[in-house]
N, C-alpha and C positions, 0 to 999 in steps of 0.2 A: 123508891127514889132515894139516891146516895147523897148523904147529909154534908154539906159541906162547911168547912172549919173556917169562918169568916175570917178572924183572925190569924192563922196560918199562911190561908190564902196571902193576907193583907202582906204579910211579913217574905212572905216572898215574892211577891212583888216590891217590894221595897228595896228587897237586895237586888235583886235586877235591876231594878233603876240607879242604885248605887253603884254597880258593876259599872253599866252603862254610860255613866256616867264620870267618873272613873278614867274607863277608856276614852270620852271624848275628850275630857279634861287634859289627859294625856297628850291624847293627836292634834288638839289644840293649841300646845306646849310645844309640841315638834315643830309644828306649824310657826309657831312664835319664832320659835331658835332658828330655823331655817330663814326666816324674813328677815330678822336681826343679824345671823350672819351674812343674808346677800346685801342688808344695808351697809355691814361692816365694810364688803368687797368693796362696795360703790365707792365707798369713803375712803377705803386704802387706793384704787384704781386710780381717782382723781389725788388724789397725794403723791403716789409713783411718780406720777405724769410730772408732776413739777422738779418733781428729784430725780429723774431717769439718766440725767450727765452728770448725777453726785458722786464723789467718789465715796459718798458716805451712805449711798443706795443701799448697799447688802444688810448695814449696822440697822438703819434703820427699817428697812422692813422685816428682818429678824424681830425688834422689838413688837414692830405691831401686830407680827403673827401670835406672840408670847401672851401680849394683850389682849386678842380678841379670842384665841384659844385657851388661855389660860394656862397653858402648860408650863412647865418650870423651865424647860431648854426650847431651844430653837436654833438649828446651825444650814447655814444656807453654802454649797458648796460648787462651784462651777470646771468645768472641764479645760483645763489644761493641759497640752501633748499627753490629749489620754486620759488624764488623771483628774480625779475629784478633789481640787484644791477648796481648802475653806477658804468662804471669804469673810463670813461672820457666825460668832458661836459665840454659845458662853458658855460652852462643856469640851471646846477644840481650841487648841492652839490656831490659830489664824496662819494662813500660808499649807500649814500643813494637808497630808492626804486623809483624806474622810474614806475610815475604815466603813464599809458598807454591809459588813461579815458581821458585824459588831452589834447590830440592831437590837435590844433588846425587848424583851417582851412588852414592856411600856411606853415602849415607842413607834412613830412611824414614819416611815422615808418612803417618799416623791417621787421618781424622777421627771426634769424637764428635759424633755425630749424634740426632735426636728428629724422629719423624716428618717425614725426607726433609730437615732444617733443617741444617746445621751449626750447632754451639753451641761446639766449641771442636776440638782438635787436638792430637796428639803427634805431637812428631820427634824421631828418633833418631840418631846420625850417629858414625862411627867417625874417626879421623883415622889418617893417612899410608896410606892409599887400601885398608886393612882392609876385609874383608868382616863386613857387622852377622851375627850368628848363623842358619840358615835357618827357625828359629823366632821369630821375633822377629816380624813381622807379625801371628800366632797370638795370640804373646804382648800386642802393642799392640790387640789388638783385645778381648780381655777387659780390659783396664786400663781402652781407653775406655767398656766398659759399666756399671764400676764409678764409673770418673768420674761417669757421665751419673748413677747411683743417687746418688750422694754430692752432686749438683749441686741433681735433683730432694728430696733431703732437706732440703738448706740453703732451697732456695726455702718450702718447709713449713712448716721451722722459723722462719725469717721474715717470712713470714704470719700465722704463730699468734703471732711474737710482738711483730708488729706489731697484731696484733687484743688483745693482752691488754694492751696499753700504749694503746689508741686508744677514745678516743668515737667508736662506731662511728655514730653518730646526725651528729654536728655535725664529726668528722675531728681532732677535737684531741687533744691528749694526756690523759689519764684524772689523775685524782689520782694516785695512787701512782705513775704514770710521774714526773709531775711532779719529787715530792719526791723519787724518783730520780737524777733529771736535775740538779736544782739541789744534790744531795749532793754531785755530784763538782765541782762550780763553785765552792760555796763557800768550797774549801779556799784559793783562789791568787784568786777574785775578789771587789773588793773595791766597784766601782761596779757600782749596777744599783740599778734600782729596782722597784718592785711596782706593778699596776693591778688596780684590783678591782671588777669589774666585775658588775653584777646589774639585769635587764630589767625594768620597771617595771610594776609591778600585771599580772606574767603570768598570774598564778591567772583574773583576769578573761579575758583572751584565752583561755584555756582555754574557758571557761564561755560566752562570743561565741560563739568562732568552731567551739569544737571542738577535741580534743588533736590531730586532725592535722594542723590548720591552725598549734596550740602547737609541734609538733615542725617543721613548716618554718620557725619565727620561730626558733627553738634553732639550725636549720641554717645558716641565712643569715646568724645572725649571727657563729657559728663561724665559715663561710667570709669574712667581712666582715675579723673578727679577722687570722685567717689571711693574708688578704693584705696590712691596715695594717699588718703586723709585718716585722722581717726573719731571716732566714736563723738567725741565733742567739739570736734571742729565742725564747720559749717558752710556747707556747698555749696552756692548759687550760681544760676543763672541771670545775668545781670542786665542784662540785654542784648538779641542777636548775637552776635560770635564773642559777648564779653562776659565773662565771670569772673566770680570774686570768691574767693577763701578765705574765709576770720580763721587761724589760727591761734587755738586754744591755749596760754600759758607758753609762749614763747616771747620771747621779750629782746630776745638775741639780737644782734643784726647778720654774725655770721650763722646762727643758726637757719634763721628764713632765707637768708638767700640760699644757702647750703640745702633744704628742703625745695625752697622753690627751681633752685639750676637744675634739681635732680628729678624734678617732672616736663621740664622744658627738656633735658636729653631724653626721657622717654617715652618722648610725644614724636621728637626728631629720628628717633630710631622705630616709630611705629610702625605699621602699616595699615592702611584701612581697605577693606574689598567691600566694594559693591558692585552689583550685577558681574561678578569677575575679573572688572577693574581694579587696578588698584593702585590706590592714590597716598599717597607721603604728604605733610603737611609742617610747620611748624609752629610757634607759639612766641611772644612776646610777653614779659612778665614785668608789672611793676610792685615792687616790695616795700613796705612801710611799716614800722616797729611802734608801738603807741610809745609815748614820750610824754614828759614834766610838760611839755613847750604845748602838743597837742592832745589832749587828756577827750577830745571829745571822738567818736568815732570817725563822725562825718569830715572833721580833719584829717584824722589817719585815709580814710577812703579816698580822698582828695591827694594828701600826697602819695601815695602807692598809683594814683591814675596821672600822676605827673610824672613819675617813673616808668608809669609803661608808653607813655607820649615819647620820650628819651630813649626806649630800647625802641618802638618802632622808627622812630625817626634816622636813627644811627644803626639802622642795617637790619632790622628784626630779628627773630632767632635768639632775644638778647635776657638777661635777666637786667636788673638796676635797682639798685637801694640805694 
């Protein structure tokens, strides 16, 4: 019978159990850092949600990526005509194009994607030649599903709330966007003037040609508006055949009317086709310059709309300041 070395024995069995042990201690660990990171998600997911219309969305979860990863960089970049524009770093110039060539061994990039598209991108990067955590990929890769919901929300929200501010008919701004728009301007501007604009005997064109022949004449001449204007001036639709123009930094009287005569001729020289028809129209303009005397908008709006009572009354077709 073969003698056996109790002691020997004893002693490895003991390193077994230490090995053993060891490794559970280990995958216990993993286990830890994986539950600790899906609480982090939790706690960023519900933090997003509050800041998803921030414009300080990108800054901030840059930092809390930094946070819960621990990594020294963090630069979050979104798709622009094409391009990977930064929107938050602290290793990138902000605006600029996020080189993707550039990756280097201590680091790791994302992409957020939407049916096979890139739409934007997280990198993550440690310095003095540190290893990023072996979860971290895991981790970037629910961030960017959360991005994509947070991106897809925003687009939503500014759909709906460009449809609730627009004439959805003619593309202009609705009234109450309007008087919106011209709230926050009139605190610090002080030049601008009013056009007040209304289509001449449309009831008639209605009754010719037909309402839907009326809502093309409505559309045409929105889009007309819209492109005689510029950039910070302001387009409305003011009510059925009447709209209004805030002209930005004129302060003139002969420049506005000299602006306004010269959309009233090219309304008079238009032509508009529907269903093959085609219909000539023209326009009525009242013009109003803000002044010492009427400092508040709703003044200026007021007399520009007693100037257009004046040009239709005395013949239409007319401009009047």
């Amino acid at each position: 019978m073969e003698n056996i070395d109790i002691n020997i024995e004893y002693n490895k069995y003991q390193e077994l159990m230490e090995a053993q042990t060891i490794k559970y201690i280990s995958i216990i660990n993993d286990y830890e850092k994986q539950v600790a990171m899906l609480n982090s998600i939790l706690d960023m997911y519900k933090y997003l949600n509050d800041f998803q219309l921030s414009k300080d969305l990108y800054e901030i979860l840059s930092d809390m990526i930094v946070g819960v990863l621990g990594v020294s960089y963090c630069t979050i970049a979104i798709t622009v005509n094409r391009k990977l524009i930064v929107m938050a770093s602290s290793n990138y110039k902000i605006g600029c194009e996020l080189d993707t060539l550039s990756v280097v061994e201590n680091s790791i990039l994302e992409y957020i994607t939407k049916n096979s598209e890139i739409i934007g991108a997280i990198e993550v990067r440690t310095a003095n030649g540190s290893t990023t955590p072996g979860y971290t990929k895991q981790f970037l890769k629910l961030i960017c599903a959360q991005v994509l919901l947070i991106l897809d929300n925003r687009s939503l929200n500014e759909k709906m709330l460009l449809q609730a501010n627009t004439d959805l008919l003619t593309g202009c701004c609705n009234r109450r966007s309007f008087y919106e728009l011209i709230k926050a301007r009139r605190i610090y501007e002080k030049n601008y003037c009013i056009l007040m604009f209304d289509i001449d005997e449309f009831k008639l064109i209605n009754d010719k040609y037909g309402h839907d022949a009326g809502d093309v004449v409505l559309k045409t001449f929105g889009k007309l508006l819209l492109t005689s204007t510029r950039k910070d001036d302001i387009v409305c639709r003011y009510g059925g055949e009447e709209f209004v123009v805030y002209l930005h930094g004129v302060s003139s009287k002969t420049l506005s009317f000299i602006k306004a005569d010269a959309i009233r001729k090219l309304i008079e020289s238009f032509v508009v086709v529907s269903d093959e028809v085609k219909i000539k129209f023209t326009i009525s303009i009242g013009v109003a310059v803000n002044t010492d005397e009427a400092r508040d908008i709703q003044d200026v709006i007021q007399i520009a709309d007693n100037n257009l009572f004046k040009s239709k009354n005395t013949g239409r077709n007319k401009t009047t300041i």
